[in-house]
SEVEX-549310 format. One line per 2 residues: for each residue x, y, z of N, C-alpha, C, O. Coordinates in Angstrom, 3 decimals, padded with zeros to 6 digits. Layout:
X/Y/Z/X/Y/Z/X/Y/Z/X/Y/Z | ... .
! end
This chain:
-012.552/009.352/-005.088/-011.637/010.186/-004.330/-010.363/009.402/-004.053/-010.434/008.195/-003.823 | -009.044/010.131/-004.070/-007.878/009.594/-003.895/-006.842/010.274/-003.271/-007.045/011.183/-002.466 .
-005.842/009.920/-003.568/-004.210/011.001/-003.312/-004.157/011.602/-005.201/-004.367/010.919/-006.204 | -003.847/012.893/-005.118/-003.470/013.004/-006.253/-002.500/014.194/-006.416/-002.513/015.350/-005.994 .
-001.432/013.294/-007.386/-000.221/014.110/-007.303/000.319/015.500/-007.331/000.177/015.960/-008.464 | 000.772/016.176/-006.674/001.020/017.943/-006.805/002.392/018.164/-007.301/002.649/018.834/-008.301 .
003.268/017.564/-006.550/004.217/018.124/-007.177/005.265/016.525/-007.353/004.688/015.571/-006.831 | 006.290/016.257/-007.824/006.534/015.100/-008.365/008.083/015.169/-008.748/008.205/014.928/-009.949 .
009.326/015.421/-008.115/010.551/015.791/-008.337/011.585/015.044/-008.177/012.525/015.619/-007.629 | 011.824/013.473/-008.588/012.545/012.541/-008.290/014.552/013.151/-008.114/015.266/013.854/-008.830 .
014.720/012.615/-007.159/016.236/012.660/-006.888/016.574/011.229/-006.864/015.893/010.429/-006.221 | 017.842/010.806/-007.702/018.434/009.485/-007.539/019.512/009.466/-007.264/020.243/010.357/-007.697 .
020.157/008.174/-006.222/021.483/007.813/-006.171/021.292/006.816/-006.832/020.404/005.966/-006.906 | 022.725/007.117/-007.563/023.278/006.341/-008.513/024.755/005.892/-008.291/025.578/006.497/-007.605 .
024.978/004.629/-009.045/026.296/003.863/-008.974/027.591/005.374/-009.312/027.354/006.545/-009.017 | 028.531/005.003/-009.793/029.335/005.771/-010.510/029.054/005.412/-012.030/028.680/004.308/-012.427 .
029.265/006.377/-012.706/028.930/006.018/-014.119/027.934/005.837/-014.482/027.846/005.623/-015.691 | 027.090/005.828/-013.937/025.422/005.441/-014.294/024.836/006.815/-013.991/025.245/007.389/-012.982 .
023.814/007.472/-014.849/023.475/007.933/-015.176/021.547/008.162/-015.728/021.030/007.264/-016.393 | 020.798/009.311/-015.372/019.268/009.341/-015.864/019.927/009.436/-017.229/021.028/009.982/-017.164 .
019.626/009.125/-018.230/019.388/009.681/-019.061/018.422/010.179/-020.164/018.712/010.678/-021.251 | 016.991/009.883/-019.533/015.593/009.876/-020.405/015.002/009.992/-018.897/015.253/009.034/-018.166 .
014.054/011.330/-018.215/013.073/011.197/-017.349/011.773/011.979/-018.083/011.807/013.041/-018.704 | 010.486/011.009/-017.778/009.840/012.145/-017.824/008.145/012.009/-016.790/007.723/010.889/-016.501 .
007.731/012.699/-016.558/006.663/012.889/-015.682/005.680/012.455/-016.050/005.688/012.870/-017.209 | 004.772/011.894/-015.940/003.582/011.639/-016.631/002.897/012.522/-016.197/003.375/013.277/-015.350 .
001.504/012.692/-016.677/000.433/013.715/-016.122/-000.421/012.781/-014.994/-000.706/011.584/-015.027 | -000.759/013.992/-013.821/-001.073/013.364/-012.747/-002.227/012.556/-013.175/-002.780/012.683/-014.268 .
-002.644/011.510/-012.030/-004.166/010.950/-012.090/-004.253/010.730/-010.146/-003.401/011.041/-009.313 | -005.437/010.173/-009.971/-005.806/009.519/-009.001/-004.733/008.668/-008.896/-004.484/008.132/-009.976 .
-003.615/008.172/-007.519/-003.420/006.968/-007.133/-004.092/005.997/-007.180/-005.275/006.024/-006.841 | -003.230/004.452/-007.795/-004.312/003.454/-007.762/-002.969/002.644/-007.543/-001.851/003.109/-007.770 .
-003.312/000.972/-006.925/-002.459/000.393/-007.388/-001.375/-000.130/-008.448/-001.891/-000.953/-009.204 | -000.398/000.042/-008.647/000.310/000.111/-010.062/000.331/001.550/-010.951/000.390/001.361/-012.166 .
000.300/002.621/-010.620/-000.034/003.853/-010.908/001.452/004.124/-011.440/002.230/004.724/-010.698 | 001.884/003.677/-012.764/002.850/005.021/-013.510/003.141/005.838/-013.037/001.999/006.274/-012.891 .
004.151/007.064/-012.280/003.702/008.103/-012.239/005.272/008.814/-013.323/005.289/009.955/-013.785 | 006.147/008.023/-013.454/007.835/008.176/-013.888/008.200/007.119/-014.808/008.068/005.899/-014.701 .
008.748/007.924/-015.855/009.748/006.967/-016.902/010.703/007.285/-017.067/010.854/008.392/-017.585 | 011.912/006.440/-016.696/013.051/006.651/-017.103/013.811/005.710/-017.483/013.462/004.541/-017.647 .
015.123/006.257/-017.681/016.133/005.211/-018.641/017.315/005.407/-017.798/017.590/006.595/-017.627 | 017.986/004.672/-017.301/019.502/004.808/-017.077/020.614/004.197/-017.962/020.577/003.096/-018.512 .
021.648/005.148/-018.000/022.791/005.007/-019.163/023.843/004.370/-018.090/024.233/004.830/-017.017 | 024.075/003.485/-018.571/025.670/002.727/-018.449/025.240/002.161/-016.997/026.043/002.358/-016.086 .
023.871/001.376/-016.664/023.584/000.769/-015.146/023.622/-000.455/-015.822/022.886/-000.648/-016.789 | 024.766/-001.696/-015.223/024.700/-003.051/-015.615/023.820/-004.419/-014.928/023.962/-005.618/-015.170 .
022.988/-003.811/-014.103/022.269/-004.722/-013.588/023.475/-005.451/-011.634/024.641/-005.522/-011.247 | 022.276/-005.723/-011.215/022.905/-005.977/-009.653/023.355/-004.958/-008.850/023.486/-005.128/-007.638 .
023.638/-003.784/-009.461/023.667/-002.233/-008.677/022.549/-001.974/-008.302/021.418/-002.147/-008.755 | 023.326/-001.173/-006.681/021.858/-000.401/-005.811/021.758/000.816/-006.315/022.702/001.525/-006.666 .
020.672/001.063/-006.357/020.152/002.184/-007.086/018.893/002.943/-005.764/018.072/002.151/-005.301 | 018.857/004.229/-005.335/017.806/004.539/-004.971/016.846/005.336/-005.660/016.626/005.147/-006.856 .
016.136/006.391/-004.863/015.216/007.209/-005.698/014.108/007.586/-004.455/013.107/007.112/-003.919 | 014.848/008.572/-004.392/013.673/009.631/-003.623/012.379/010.160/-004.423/012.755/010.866/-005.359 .
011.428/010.086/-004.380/010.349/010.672/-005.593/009.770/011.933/-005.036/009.027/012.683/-005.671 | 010.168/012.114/-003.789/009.778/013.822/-003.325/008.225/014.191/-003.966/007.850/015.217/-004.533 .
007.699/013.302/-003.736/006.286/013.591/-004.067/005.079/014.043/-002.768/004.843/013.437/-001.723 | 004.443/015.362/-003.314/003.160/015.555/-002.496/001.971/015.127/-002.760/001.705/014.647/-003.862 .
001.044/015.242/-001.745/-000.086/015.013/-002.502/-001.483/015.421/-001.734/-001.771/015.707/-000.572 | -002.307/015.286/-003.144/-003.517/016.208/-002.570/-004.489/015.288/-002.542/-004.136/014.121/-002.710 .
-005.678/015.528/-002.366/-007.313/014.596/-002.743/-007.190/015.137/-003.807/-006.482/016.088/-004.135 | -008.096/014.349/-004.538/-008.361/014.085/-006.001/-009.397/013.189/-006.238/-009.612/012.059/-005.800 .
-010.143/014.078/-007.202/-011.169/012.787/-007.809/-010.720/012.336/-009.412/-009.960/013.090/-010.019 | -011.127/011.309/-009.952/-010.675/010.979/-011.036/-012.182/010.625/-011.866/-012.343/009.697/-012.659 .
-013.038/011.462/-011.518/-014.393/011.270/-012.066/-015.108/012.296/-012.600/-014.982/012.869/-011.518 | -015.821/013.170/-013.326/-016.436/014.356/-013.706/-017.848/013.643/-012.377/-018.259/012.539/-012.021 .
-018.169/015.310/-012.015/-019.446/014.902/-011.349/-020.931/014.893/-012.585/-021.063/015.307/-013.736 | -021.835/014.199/-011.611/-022.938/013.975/-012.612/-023.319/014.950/-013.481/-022.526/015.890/-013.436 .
-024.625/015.189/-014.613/-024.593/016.401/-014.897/-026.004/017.021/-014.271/-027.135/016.568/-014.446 | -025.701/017.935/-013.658/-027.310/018.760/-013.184/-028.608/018.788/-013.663/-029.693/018.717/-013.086 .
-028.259/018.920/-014.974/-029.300/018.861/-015.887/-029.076/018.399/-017.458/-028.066/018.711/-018.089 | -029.876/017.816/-017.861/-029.545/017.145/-019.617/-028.834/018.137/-020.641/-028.258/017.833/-021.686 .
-029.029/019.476/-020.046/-028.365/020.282/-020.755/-026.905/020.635/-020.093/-026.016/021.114/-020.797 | -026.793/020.480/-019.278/-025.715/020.767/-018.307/-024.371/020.688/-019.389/-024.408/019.690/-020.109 .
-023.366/021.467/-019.571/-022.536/021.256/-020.589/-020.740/021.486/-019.881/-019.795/021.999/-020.481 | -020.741/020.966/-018.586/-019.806/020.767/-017.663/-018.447/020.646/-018.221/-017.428/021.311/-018.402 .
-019.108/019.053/-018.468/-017.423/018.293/-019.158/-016.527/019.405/-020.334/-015.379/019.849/-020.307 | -017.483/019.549/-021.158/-017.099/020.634/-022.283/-016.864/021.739/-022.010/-016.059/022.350/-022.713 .
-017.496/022.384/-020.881/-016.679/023.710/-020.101/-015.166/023.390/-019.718/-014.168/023.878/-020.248 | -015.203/022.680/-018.925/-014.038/021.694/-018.055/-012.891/021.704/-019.455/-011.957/022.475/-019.671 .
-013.210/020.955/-019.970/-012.085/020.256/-021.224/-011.919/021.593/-022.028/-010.937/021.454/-022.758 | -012.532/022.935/-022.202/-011.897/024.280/-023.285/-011.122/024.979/-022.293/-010.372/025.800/-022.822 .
-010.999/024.914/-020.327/-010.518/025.576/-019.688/-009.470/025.157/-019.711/-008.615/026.028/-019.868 | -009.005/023.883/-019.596/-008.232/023.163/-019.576/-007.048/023.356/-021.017/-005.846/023.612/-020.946 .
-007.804/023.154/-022.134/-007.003/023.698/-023.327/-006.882/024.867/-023.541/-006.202/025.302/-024.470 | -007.508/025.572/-022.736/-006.782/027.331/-022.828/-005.857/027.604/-021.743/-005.310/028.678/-021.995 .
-005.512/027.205/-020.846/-004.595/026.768/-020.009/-003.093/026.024/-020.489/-002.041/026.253/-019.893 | -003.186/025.256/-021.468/-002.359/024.665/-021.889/-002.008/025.685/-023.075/-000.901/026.198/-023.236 .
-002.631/025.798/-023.516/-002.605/026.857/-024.604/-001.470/028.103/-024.153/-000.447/028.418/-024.761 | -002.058/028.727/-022.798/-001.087/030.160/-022.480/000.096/029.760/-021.763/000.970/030.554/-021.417 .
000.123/028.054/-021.461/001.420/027.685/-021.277/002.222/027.621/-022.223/003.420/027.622/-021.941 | 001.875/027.559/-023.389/002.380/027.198/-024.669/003.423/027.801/-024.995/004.611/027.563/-025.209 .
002.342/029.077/-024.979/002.767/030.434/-025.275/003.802/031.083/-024.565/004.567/031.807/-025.202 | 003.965/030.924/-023.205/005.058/031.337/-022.189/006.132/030.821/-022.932/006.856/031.485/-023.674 .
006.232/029.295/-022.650/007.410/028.579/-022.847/007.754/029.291/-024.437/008.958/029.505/-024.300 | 007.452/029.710/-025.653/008.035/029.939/-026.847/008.447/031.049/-026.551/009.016/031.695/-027.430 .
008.322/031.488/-025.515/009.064/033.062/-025.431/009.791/033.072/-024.200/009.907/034.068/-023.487 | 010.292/031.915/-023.956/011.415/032.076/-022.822/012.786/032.155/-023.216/013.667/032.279/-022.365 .
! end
């Protein structure tokens, strides 16, 4: 059990001229120490500039574990993991028709 991320919307101050120019989100997990959660790139930042960064992040409990299985037949994970890709799937589908 952990914090686990909901929503994830970084705002930055930046120098003049400096610039995001590459962000992207990773997919949530459990908080842990050293936890990824943002990659980015800044264009035209020369080093020794203050830079901030609000990460406007919420967060929920989270487990980062499948629970045991009930029974030897129990076929959980594999339920879990086709809901999950049909989910992604009818996101797919939205976004090509926006």
């Amino acid at each position: 059990m952990g914090s686990w991320p909901m929503d994830l919307d970084p705002i930055f101050t930046l120098p003049n001229g400096v610039i995001v120019d590459y962000l992207h989100v990773l997919p949530p997990s459990v908080l842990k120490e050293g936890t990824i959660m943002v990659e980015f790139h800044l264009k035209g930042f020369k080093g020794g500039e203050q830079i901030s960064v609000n990460p406007q992040l919420r967060t929920t409990i989270g487990c980062d574990e499948l629970p045991a299985p009930c029974d030897p037949s129990d076929t959980f994970d594999k339920r879990l993991a086709e809901m999950i890709n049909a989910v992604g799937s009818v996101i797919y589908a939205f976004e090509q028709h926006l």
